[in-house]
Biopython code that builds the backbone (N, CA, C, O; Angstrom):
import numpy as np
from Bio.PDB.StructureBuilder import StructureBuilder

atoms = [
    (1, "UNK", "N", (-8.665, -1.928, -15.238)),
    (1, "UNK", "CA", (-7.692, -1.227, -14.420)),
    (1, "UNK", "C", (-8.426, -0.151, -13.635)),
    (1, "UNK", "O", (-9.403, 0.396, -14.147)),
    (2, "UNK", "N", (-7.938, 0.234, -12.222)),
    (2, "UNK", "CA", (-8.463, 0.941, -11.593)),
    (2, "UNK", "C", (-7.820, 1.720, -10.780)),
    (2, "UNK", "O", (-7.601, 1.169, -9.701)),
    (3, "UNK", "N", (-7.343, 3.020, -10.884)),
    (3, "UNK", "CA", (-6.361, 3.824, -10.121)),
    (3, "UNK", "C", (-6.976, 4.491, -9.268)),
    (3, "UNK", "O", (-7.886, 5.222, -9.658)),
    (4, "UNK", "N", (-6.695, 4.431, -8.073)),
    (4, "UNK", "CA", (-6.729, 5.422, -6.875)),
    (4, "UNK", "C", (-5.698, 5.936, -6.213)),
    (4, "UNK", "O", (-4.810, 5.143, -5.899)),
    (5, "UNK", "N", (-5.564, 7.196, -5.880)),
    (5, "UNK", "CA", (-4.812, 7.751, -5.116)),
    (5, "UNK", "C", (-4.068, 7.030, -3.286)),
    (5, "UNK", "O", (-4.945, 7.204, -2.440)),
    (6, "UNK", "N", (-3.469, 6.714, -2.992)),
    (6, "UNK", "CA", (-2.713, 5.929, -1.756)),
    (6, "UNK", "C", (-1.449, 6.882, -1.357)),
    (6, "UNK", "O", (-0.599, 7.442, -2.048)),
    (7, "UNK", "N", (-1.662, 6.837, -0.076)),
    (7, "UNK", "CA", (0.139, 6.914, 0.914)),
    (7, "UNK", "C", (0.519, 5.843, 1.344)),
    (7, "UNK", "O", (-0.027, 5.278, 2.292)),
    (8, "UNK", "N", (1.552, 5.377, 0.693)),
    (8, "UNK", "CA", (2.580, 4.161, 0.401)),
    (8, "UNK", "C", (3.778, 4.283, 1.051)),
    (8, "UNK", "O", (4.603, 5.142, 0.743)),
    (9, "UNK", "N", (3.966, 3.314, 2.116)),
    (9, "UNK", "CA", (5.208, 3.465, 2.215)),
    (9, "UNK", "C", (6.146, 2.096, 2.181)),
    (9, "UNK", "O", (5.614, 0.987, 2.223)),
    (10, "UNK", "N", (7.471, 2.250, 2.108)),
    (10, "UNK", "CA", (8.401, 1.026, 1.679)),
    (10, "UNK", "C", (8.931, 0.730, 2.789)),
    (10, "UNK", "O", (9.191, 1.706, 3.492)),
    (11, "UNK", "N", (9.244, -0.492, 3.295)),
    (11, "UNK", "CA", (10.012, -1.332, 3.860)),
    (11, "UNK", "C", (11.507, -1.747, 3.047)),
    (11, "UNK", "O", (12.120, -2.536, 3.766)),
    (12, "UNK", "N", (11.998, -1.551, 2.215)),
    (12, "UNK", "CA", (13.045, -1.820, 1.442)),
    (12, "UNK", "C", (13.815, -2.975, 2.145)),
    (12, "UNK", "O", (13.945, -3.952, 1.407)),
    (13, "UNK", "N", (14.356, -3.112, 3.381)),
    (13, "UNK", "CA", (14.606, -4.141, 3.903)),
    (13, "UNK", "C", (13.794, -5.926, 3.718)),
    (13, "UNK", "O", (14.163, -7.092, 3.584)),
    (14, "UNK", "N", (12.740, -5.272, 3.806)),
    (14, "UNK", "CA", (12.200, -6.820, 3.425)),
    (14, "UNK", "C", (11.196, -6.816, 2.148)),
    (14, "UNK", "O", (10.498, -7.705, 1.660)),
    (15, "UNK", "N", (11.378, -5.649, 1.855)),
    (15, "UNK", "CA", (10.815, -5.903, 0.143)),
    (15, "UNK", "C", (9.740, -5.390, -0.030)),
    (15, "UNK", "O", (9.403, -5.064, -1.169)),
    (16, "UNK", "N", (8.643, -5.115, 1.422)),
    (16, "UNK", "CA", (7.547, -4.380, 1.094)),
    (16, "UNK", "C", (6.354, -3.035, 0.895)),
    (16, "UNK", "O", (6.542, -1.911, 1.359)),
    (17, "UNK", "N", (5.772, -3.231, 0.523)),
    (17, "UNK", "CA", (5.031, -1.557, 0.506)),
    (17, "UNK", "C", (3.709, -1.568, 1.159)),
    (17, "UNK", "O", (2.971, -2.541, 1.000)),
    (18, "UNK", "N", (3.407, -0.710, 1.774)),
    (18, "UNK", "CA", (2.297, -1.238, 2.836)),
    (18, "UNK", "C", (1.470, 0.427, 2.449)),
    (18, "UNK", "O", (1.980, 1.543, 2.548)),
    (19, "UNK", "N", (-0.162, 0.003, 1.927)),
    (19, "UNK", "CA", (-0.943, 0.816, 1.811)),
    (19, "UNK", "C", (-1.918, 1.057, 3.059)),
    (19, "UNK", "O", (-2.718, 0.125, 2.970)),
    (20, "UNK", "N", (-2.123, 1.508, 3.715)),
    (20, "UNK", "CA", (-3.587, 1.797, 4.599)),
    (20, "UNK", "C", (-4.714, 2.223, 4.122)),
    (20, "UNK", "O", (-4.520, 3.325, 3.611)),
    (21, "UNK", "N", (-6.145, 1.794, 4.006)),
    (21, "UNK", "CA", (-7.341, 1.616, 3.763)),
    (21, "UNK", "C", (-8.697, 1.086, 4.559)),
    (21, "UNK", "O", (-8.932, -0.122, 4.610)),
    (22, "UNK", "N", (-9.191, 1.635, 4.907)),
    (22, "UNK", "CA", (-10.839, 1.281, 5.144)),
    (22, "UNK", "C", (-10.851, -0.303, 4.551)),
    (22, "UNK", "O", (-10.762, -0.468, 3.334)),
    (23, "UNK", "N", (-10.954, -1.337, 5.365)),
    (23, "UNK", "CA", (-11.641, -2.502, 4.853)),
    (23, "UNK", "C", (-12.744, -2.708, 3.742)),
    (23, "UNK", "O", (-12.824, -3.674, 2.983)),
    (24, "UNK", "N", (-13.728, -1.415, 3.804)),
    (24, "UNK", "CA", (-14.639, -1.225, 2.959)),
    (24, "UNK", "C", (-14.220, -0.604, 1.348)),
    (24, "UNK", "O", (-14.933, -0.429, 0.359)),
    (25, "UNK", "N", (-12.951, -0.400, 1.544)),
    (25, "UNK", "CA", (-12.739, -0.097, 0.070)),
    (25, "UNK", "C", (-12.437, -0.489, -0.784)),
    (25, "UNK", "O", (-11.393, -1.139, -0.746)),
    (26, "UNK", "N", (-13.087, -0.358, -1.964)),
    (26, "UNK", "CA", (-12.913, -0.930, -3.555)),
    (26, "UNK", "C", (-11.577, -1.530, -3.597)),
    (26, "UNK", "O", (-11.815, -2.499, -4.318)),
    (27, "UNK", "N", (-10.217, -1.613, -3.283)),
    (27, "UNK", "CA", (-9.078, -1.672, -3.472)),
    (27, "UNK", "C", (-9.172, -2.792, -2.542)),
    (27, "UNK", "O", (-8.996, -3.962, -2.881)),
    (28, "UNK", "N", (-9.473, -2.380, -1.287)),
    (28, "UNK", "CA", (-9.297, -4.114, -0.197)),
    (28, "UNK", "C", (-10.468, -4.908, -0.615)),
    (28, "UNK", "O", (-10.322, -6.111, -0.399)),
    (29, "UNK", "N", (-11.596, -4.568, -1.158)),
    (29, "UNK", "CA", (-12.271, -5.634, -1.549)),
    (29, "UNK", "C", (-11.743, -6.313, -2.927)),
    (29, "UNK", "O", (-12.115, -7.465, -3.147)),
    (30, "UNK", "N", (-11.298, -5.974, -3.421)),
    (30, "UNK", "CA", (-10.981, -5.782, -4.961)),
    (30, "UNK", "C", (-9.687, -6.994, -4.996)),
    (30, "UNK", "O", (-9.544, -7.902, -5.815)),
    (31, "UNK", "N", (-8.820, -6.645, -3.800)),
    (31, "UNK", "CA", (-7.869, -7.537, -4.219)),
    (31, "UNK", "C", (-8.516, -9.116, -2.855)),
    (31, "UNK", "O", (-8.133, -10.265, -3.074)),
    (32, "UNK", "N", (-9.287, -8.853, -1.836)),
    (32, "UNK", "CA", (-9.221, -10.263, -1.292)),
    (32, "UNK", "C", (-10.529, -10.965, -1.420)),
    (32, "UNK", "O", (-11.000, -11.820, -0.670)),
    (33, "UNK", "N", (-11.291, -10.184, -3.070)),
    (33, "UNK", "CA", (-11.825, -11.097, -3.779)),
    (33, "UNK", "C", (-11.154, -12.120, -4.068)),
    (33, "UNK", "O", (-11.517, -13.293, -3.973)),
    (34, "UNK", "N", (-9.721, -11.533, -4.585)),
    (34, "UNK", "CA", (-9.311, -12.749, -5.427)),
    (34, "UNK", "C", (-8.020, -13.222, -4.468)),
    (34, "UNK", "O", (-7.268, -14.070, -4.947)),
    (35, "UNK", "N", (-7.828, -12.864, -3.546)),
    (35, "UNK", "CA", (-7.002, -13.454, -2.427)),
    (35, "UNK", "C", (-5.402, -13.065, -2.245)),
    (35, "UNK", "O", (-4.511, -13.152, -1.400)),
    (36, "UNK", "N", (-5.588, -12.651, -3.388)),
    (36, "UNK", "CA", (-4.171, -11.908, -3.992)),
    (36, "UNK", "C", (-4.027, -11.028, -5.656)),
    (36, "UNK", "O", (-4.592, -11.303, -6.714)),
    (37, "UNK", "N", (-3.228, -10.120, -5.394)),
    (37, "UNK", "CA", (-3.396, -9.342, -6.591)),
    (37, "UNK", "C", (-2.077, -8.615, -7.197)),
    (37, "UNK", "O", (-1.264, -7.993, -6.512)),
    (38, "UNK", "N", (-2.007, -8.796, -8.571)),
    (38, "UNK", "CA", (-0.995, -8.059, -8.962)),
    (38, "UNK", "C", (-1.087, -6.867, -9.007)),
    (38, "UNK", "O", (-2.139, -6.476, -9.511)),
    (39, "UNK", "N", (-0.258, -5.950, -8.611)),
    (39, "UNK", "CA", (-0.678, -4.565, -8.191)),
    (39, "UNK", "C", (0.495, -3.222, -9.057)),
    (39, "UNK", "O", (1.411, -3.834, -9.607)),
    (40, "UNK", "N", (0.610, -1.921, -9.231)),
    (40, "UNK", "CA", (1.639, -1.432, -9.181)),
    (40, "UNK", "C", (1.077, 0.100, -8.421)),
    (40, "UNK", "O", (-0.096, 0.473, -8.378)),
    (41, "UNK", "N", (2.300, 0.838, -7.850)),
    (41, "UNK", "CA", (2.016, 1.532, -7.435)),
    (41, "UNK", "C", (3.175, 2.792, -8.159)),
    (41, "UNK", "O", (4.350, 2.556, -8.443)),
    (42, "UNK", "N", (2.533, 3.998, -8.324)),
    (42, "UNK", "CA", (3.451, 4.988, -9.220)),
    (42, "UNK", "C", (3.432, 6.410, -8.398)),
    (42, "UNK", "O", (2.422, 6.867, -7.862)),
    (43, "UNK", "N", (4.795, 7.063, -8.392)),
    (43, "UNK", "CA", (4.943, 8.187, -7.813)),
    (43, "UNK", "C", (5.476, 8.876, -8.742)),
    (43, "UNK", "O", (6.301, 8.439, -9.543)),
    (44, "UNK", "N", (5.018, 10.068, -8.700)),
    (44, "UNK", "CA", (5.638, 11.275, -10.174)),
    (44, "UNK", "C", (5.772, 12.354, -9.151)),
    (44, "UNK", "O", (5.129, 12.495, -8.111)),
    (45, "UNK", "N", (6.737, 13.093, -9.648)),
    (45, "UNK", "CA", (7.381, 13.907, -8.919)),
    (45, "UNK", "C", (8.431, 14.751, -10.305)),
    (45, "UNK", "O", (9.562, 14.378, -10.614)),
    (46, "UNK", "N", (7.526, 16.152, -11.078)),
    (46, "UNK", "CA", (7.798, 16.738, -11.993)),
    (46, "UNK", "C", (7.931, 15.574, -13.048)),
    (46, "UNK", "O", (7.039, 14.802, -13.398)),
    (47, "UNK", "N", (9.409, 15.623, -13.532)),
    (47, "UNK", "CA", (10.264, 14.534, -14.487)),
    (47, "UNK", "C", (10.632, 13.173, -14.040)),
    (47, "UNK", "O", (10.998, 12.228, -14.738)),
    (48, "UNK", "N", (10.432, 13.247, -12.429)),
    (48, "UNK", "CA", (10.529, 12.266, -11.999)),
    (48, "UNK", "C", (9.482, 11.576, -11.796)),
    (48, "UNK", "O", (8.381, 12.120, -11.700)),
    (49, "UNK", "N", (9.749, 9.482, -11.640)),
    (49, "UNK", "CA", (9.141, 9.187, -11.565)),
    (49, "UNK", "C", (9.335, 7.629, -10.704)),
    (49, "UNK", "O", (10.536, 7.404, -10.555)),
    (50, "UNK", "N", (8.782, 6.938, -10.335)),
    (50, "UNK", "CA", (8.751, 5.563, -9.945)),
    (50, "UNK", "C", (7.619, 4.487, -9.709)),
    (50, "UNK", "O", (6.644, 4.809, -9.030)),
    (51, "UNK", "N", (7.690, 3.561, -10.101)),
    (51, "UNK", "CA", (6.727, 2.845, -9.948)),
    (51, "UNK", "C", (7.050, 0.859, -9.463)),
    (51, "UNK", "O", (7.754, -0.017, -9.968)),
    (52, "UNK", "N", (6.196, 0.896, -8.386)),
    (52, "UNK", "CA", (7.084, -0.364, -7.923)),
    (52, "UNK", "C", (5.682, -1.315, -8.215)),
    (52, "UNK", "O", (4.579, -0.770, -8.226)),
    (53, "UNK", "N", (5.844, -2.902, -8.470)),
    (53, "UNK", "CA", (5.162, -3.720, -9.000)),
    (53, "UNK", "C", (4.919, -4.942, -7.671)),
    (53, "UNK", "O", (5.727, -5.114, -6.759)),
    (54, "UNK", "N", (3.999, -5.477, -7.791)),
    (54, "UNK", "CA", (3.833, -6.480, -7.056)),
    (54, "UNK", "C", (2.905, -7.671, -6.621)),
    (54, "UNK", "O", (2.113, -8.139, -7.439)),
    (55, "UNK", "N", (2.972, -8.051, -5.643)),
    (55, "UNK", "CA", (1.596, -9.285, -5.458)),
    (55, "UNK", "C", (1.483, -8.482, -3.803)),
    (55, "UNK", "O", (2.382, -8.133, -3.038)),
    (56, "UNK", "N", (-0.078, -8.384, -3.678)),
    (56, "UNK", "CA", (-0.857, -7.553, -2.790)),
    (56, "UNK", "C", (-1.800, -8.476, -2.166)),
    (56, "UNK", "O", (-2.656, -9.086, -2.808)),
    (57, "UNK", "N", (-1.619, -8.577, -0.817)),
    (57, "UNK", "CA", (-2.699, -9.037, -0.005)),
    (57, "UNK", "C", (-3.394, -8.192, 1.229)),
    (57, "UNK", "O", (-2.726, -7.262, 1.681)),
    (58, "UNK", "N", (-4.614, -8.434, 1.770)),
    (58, "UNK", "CA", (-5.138, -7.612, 2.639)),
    (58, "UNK", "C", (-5.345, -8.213, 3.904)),
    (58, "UNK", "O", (-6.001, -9.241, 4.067)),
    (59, "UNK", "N", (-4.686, -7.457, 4.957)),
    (59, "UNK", "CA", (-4.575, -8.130, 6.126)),
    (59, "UNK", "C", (-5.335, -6.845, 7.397)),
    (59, "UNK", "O", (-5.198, -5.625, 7.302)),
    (60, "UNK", "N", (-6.008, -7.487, 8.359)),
    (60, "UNK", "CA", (-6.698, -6.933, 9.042)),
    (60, "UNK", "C", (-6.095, -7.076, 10.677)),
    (60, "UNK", "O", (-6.700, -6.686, 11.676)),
    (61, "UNK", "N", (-4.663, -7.780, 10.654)),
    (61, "UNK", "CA", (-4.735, -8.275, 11.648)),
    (61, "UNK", "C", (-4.220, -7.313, 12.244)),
    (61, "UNK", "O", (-4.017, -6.442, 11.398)),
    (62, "UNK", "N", (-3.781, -6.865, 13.575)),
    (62, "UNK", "CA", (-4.242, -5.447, 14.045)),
    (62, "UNK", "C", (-2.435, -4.967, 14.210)),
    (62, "UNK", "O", (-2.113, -3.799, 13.992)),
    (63, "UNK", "N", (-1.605, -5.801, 14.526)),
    (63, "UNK", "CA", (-0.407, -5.655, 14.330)),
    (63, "UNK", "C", (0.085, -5.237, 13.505)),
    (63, "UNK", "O", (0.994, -4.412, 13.593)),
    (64, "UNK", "N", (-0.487, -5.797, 12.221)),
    (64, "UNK", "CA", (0.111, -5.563, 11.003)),
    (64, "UNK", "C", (-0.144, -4.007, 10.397)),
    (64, "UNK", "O", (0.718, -3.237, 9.973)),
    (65, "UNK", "N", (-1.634, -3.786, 10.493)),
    (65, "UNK", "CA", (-2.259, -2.589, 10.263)),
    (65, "UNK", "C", (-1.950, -1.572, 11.500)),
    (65, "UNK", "O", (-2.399, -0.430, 11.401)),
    (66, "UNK", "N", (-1.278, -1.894, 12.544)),
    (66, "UNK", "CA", (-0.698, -0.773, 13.566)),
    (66, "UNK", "C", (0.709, -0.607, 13.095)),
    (66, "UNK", "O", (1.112, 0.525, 13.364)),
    (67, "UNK", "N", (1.370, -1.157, 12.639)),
    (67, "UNK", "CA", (2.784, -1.302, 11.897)),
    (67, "UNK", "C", (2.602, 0.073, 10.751)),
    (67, "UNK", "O", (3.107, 1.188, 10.621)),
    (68, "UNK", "N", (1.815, -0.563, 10.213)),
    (68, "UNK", "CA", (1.330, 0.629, 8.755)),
    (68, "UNK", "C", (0.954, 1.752, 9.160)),
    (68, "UNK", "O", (1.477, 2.763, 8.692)),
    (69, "UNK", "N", (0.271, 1.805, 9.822)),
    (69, "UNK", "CA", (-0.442, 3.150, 10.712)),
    (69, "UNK", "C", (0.749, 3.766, 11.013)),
    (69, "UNK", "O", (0.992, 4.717, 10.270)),
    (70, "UNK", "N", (1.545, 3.546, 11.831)),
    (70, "UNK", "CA", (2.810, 3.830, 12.366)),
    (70, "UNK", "C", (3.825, 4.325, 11.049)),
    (70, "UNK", "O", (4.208, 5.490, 11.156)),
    (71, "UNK", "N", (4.199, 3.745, 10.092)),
    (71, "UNK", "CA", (4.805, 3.938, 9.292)),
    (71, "UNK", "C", (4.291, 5.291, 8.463)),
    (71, "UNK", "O", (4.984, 6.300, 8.337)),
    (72, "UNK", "N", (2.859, 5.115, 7.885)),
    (72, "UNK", "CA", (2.107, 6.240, 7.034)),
    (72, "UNK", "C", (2.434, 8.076, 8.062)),
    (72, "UNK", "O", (2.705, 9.195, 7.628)),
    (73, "UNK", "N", (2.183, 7.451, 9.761)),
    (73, "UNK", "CA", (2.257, 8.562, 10.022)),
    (73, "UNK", "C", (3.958, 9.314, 10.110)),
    (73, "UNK", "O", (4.076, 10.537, 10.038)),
    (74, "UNK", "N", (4.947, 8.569, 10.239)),
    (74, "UNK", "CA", (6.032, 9.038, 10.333)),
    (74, "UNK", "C", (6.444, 9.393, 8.650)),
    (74, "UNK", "O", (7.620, 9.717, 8.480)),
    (75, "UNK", "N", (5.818, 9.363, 7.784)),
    (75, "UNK", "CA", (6.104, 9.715, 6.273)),
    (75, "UNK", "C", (4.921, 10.812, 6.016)),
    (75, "UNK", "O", (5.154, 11.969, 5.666)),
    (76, "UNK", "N", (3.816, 10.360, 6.207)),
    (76, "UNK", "CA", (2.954, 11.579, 5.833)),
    (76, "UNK", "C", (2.518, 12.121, 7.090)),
    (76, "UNK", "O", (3.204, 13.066, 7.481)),
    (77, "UNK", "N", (1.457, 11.739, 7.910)),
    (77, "UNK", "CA", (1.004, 12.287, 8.853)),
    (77, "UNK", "C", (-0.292, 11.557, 9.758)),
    (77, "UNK", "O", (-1.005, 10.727, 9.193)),
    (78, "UNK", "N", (-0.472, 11.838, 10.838)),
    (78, "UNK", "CA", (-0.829, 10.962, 11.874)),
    (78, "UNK", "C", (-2.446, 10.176, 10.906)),
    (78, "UNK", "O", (-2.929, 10.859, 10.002)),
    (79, "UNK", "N", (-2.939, 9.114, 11.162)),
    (79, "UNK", "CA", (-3.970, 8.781, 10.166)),
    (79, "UNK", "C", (-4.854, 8.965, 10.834)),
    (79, "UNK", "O", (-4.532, 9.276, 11.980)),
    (80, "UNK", "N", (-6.220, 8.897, 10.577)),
    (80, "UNK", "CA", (-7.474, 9.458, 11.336)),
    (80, "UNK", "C", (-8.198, 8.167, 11.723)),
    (80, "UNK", "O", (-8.147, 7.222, 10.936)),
    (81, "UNK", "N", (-8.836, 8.058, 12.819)),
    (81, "UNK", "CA", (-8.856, 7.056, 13.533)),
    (81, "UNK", "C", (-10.230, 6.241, 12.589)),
    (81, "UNK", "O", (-11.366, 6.672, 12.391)),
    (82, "UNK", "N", (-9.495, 4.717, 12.062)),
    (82, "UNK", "CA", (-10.777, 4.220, 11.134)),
    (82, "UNK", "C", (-10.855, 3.031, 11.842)),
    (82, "UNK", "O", (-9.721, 2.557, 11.775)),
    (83, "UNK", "N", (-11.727, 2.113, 12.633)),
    (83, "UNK", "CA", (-11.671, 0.696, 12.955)),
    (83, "UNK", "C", (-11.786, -0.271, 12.190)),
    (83, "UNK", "O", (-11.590, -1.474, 12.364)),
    (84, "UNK", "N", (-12.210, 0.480, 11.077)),
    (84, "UNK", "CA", (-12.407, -0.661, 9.578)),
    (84, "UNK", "C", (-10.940, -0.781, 9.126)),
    (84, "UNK", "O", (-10.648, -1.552, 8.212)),
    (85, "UNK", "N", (-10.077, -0.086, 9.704)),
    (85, "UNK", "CA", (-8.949, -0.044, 8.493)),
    (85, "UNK", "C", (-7.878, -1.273, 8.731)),
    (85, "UNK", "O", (-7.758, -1.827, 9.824)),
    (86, "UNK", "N", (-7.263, -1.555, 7.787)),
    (86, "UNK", "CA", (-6.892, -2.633, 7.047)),
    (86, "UNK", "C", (-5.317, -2.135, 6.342)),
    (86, "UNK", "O", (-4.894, -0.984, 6.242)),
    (87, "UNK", "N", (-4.691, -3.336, 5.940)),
    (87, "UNK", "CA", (-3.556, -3.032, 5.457)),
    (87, "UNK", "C", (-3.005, -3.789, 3.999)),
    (87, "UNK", "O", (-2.801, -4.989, 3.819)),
    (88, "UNK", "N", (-2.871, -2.848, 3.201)),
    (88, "UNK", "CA", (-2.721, -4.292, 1.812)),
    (88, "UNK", "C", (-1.412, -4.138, 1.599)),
    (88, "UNK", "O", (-0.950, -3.138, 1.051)),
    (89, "UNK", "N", (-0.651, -5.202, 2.053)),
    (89, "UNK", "CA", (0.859, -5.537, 1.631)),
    (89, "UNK", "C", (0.921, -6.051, 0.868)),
    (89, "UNK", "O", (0.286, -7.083, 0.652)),
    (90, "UNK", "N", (2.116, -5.271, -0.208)),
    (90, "UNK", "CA", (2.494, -5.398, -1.557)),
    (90, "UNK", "C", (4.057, -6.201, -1.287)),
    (90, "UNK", "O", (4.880, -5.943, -0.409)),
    (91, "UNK", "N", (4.113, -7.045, -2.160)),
    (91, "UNK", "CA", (5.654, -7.529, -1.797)),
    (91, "UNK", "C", (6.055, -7.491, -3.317)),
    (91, "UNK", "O", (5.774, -8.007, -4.398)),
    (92, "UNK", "N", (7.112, -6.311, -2.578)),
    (92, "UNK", "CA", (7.711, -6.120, -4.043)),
    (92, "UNK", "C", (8.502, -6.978, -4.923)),
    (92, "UNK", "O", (9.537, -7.530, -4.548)),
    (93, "UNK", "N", (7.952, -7.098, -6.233)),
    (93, "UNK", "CA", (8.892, -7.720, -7.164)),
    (93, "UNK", "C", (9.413, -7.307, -8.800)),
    (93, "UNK", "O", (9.634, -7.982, -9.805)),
    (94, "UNK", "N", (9.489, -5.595, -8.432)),
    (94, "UNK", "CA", (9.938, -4.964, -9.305)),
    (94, "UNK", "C", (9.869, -3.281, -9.133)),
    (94, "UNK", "O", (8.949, -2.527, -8.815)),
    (95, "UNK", "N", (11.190, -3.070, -9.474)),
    (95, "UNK", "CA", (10.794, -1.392, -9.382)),
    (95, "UNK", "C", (11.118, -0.732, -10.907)),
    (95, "UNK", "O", (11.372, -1.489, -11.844)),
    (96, "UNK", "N", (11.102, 0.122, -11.010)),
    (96, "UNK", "CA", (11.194, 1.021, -11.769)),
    (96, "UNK", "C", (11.401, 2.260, -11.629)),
    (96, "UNK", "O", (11.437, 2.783, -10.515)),
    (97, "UNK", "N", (11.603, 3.046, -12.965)),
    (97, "UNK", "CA", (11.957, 4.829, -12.556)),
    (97, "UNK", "C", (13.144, 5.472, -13.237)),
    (97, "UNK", "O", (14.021, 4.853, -13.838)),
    (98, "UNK", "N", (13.060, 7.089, -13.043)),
    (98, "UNK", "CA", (14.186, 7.403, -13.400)),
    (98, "UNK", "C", (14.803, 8.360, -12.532)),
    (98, "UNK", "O", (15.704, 9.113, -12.902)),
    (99, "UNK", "N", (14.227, 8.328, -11.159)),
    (99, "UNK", "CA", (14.549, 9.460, -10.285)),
    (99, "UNK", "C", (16.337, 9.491, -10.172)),
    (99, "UNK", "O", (16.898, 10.350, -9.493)),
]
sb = StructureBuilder()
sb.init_structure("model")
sb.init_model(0)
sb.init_chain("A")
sb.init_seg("    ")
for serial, (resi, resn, name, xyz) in enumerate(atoms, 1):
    if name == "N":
        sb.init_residue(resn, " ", resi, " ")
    sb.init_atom(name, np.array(xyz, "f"), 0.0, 1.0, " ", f" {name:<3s}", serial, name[0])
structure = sb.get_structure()
């Protein structure tokens, strides 16, 4: 198991969670070693908490990763310009929590 820190955001409409990453990182190499990956992702917040589960793939294609870009910045904040970067969509198939 291998945890790293991510800004995640949800699509709830169609089920998914879309991470942004450097192509070069442990996490995008990690999962399109194996072409796909079971993944979970966890947010704590004091007592609160959530964690959503899934199958994760890494896509480079520039739409997809401008979609994410777009999304990360309207939740967290504008992303810093990476040409390596990449997008690993999680399609959710479980949540959790007690928020």
């Amino acid at each position: 198991m291998h945890a790293t820190p991510v800004g995640a955001t949800l699509d709830a409409e169609v089920g998914l969670l879309r991470v942004i990453c450097s192509g070069t990182s442990y996490k995008a190499r990690a999962i399109r070693r194996l072409g796909e990956a079971a993944v979970a992702v966890t947010q704590v917040d004091g007592r609160r908490w959530s964690t959503i589960e899934g199958r994760a793939v890494v896509s480079d294609d520039p739409a997809r990763v401008h979609e994410a870009e777009r999304r990360y910045a309207k939740r967290y904040k504008e992303p810093r310009v990476n040409p390596q970067r990449v997008v690993i969509e999680i399609t959710v198939t479980k949540v959790l929590g007690n928020a």
